[in-house]
Every structure is written in structure tokens, then in C-alpha cells.
N, C-alpha and C positions, 0 to 999 in steps of 0.2 A: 301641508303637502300630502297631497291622495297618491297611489297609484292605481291609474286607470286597468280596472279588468286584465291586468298585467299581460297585455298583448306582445306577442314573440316582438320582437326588435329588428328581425331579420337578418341578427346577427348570427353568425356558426359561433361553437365551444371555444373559449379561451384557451390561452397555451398551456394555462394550471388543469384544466380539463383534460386535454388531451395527454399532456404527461400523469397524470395520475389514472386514464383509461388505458397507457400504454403498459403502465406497471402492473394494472391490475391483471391482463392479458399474458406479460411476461413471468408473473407469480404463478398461474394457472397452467401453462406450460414448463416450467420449474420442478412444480407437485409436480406432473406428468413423469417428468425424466427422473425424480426422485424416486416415484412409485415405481418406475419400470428397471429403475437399478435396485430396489429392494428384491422385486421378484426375480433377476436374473441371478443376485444371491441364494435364491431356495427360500424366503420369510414370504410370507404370506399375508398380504396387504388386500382388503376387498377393493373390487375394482366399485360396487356403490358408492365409496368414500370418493374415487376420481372425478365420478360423478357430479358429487358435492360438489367437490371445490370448480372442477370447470365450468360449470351454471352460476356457481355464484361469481364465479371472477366476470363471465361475458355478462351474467346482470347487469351488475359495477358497472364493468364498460361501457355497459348501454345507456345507463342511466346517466355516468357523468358526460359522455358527451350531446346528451341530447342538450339541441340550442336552449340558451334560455328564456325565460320570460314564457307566456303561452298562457292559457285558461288556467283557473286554481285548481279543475282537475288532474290538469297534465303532469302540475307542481307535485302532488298530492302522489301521485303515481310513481314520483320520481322520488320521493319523501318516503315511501314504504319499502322501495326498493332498496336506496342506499341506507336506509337507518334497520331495516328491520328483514326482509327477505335474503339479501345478498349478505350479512355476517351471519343465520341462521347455517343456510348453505356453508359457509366458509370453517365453522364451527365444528355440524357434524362431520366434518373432513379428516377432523383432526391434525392440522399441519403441525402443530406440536411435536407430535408423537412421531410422524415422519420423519422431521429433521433430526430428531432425538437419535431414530433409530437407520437412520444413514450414515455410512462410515464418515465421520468427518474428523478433522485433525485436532488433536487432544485441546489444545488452548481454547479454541473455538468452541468446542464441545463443554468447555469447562465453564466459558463465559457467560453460553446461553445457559447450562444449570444453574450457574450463579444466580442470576438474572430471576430465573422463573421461579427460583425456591428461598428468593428474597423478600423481607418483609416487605416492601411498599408493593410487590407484587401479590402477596398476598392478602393484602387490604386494598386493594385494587380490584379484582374478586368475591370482595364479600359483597354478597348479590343484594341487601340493602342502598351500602353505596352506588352499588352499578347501577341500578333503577332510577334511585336519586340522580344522577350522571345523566339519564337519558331520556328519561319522562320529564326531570326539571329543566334540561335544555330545549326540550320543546315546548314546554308552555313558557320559557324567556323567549325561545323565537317569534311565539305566534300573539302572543298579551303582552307584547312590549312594543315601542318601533324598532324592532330590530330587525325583522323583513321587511318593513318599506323602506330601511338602509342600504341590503340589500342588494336589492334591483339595481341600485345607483353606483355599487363599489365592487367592482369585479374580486378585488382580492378580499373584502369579508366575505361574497358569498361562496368563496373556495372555504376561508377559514370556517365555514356554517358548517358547509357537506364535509370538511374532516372531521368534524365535533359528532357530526351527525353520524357518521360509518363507523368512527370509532366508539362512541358511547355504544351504540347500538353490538358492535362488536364484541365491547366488554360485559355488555347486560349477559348478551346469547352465551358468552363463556362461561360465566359465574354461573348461568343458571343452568346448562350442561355440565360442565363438571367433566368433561371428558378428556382434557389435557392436565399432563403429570404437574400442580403446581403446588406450591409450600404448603398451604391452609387447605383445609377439605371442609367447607362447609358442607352442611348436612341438609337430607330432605326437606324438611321444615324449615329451614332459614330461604332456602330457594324456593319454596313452593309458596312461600308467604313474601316473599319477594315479587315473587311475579304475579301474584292477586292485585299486590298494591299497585303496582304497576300497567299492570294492564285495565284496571279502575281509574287510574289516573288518564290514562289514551282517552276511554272512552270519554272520559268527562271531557276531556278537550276538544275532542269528535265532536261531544253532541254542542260544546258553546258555539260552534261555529252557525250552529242553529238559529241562535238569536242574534249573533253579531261577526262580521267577518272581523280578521285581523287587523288591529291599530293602524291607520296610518293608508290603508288600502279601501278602496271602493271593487266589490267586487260583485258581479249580477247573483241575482238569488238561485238560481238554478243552477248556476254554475256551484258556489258555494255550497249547495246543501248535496249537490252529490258527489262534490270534494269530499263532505262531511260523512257521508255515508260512506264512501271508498276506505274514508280513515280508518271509520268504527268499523268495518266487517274487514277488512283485507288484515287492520291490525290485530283483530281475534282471529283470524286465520293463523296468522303466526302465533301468537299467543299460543292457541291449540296445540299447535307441531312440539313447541316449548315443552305443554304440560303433557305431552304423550313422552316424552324426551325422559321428564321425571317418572311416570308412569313405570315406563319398560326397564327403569333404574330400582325404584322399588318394587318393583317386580323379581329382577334378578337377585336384591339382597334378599327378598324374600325366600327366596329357590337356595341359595346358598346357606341361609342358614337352616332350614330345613332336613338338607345336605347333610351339614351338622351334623343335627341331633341325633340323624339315622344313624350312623357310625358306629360301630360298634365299640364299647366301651371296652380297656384291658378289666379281666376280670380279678375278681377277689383273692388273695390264696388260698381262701377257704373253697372258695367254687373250685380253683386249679386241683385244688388237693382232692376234692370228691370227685372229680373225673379220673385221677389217677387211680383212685379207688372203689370205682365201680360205679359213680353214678352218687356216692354221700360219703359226706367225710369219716376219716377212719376215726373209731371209737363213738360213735352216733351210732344209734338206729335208724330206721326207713323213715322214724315217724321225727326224727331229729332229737328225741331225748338221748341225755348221753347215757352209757352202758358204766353199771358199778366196775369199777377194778377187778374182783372175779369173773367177770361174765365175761370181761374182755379178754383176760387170760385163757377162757375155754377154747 
């Protein structure tokens, strides 16, 4: 069983579509009124972060309702968006941090800390397995028949694009690091997370080179500047990623600089030679000490 050059169907979005393009809309208006009741308290929230979040939400949206089926580019297009563009956006938003820092009612508040500062939440985060989560979901999508399934089953290909937002969700978070969670991995475990990972895209970019995916017939032009769309649009994100780490180790670096500059409490020997003119009493200028007589004079 092939499928043909995956031509539109002429069908509009499922009803899984459009309620998950609905939510994503009603989250991004959400932030909105959450941000705009932090500032109307006097805390100070940038409004860049709104920004964030409401591009990435109307990406989502955009992207899950577009009809399905269509050229491997179109697919491709809609593959960067929901797995990798729209939780990047979502990420440096911070929504964490928002909800955290909104008055909300003590249980609630108690449940989501639970939650975030739980173990399976923090191994859930560790930016190896996230990678694994998201780069090995997509070469089972595309070197399996699991996309020419697909096409055929409205409800796997919902359950694909949840795998898909969400892994891709989880990678963006593990390897930002910018919401309050249990484990704090370190620069080097994310930075080496996302080599392997974004190594791993590319290779899957370029196999499309030699062979489209299992199970599909798809034209060569069409596929190779799917293929190209993959490799460059995914190092685009990639890049944002590793600026993300960049401007991260950048600030530890400033901070502990910070540091060092600070001024140390001093000695009691130093304390005592300032109350004494500049050198401790019973020394000389040159610091040898003074016999008992001389000190008497």
C-alpha cells in the first residue's frame, strides 16, 4: 500500500483539530489576562514574553487546522511548526512562571508545585531523554509505516501531532531551563543534548535524499525540498536554542564575576592597622615588629 504524492483529500480539519486549535487560542488569551493582572498589581512582566506566547499559540492554531493531506512540503511545514517553532515560542514565554506568580488559591498553587518539583517531572526534563522523546519519535514516524497509517486514521494522526507538540515542547523546556522545576540540569548536559539532537534531524533531513518515507510514493522535487525545508528551518530553531544557552552562560558568567569583585570582610589585622594609622600597632612601617623597649618609648 503506497500513498499517492499525499494529495489534499478536500477534506477541512477534524473535530480533534479544531478543538485543540481552539485551546490553543484560548491559552494565549489566558497568558494575556494573566499578564495584564500581574501588571495591574505593580510586578513587572515584559511584554516580549506576550509576545511569545501569542505567536506561538496562533502558529499551533494554524498549523493544526490546516486541511490535511497536500504535497510533503506543505506536511513538512506543518512538522516544524507544531514540533519545533510554536513550543520554542511557547517556552521563552515562560508560562510557568506566570501561573506561579499569579494570585491563585493556596491548594491549587500547592498542587501545581507539587507537580513541577516532582521527581518524574524532573526526569522528564533531563534534556537527554527529551531529545530521545523527540528526534526518536520522528525517525519512528518517517522509517516506519507509521505515516502511511496515518493518512488512513484520523485519530492516530491527532495522537502523532500530540507526540509531536509535546515532545518537541519538552525538548524546548529542558534545554531552556527557564521555568522553576525540581532538577536543574546544567549547561553541558543541554548543550550536549541538543548537538545530538539536532545531528540526529539533520540525518533524517538529508535520508529523505535517497528515499522518501516507508510506505508513500512521493515526487522527487517535492521531497527533496521537503528535505531541505527540514534540514535548514530545523537548524534555524536549533540556533534560537543554542543562543538561548549562549545568553544563559553569558549571565553565569557576569554573575560570578560579580562575585569575585566584592569586596572581601577584612582581616583583624588590616581592621586594627587602620585604627592605628595605616599599620598595626607594635610593627614598624617596614612590618618588623618593635622590641618591648622601643615600644615602651
Amino acid at each position: 500500500m503506497t500513498v499517492e504524492h499525499l494529495h489534499s483529500t478536500g477534506t477541512g480539519p477534524g473535530p480533534a483539530a479544531v478543538l485543540a486549535a481552539t485551546a490553543a487560542l484560548s491559552a494565549a488569551v489566558g497568558y494575556l489576562l494573566a499578564a495584564a493582572r500581574l501588571r495591574r498589581r505593580g510586578d513587572v512582566w515584559p511584554r516580549r514574553r506576550d509576545a511569545c506566547f501569542v505567536a506561538g499559540g496562533v502558529a499551533l492554531a494554524a498549523a493544526l487546522v490546516t486541511p490535511p493531506g497536500g504535497p510533503f512540503t506543505a506536511h513538512m511545514v506543518r512538522h516544524l511548526v507544531v514540533g519545533m517553532v510554536a513550543p520554542l515560542l511557547l517556552v521563552l514565554a515562560r508560562p510557568l512562571t506566570l501561573v506561579l506568580r499569579v494570585p491563585l488559591p493556596r491548594p491549587a498553587r500547592r498542587a501545581l508545585l507539587r507537580v513541577a518539583h516532582s521527581r518524574p517531572a524532573g526526569w522528564l526534563v533531563c534534556p537527554p531523554l527529551a531529545a530521545l522523546l523527540d528526534v526518536g519519535g520522528l525517525w519512528l514516524l518517517y522509517r516506519t509505516p507509521l505515516w502511511a497509517a496515518v493518512h488512513e486514521r484520523p485519530l492516530l494522526d491527532a495522537a502523532v501531532h500530540v507526540h509531536v507538540f509535546a515532545a518537541g515542547l519538552l525538548f524546548s523546556f529542558a534545554v531552556c531551563r527557564l521555568d522553576p522545576v525540581r532538577r536543574r540540569w546544567g549547561l553541558f548536559s543541554r548543550g550536549t543534548a541538543l548537538l545530538g539532537a539536532g545531528a540526529a534531524h539533520a540525518v533524517l533531513a538529508k535520508s529523505f535524499w535517497a528515499a522518501p518515507p516507508l510506505g508513500t510514493d512521493v515526487a522527487t522535487a517535492d521531497l527533496r525540498t521537503g528535505a531541505l525545508l527540514m534540514y535548514y528551518g530545523g537548524d534555524l530553531v536549533e540556533i534560537a536554542l543554542a543562543v538561548v544557552l549562549a545568553v544563559q552562560w553569558y549571565a553565569a558568567g557576569g554573575r560570578a564575576l560579580a562575585r569575585d569583585r566584592r569586596p572581601r570582610p577584612s582581616s583583624p589585622v588590616r581592621r586594627s592597622a587602620r585604627v592605628t594609622g595605616g599599620y598595626a600597632q607594635g610593627t614598624t612601617r617596614e612590618g618588623v615588629a618593635q622590641r618591648p623597649a622601643e615600644a615602651g618609648r
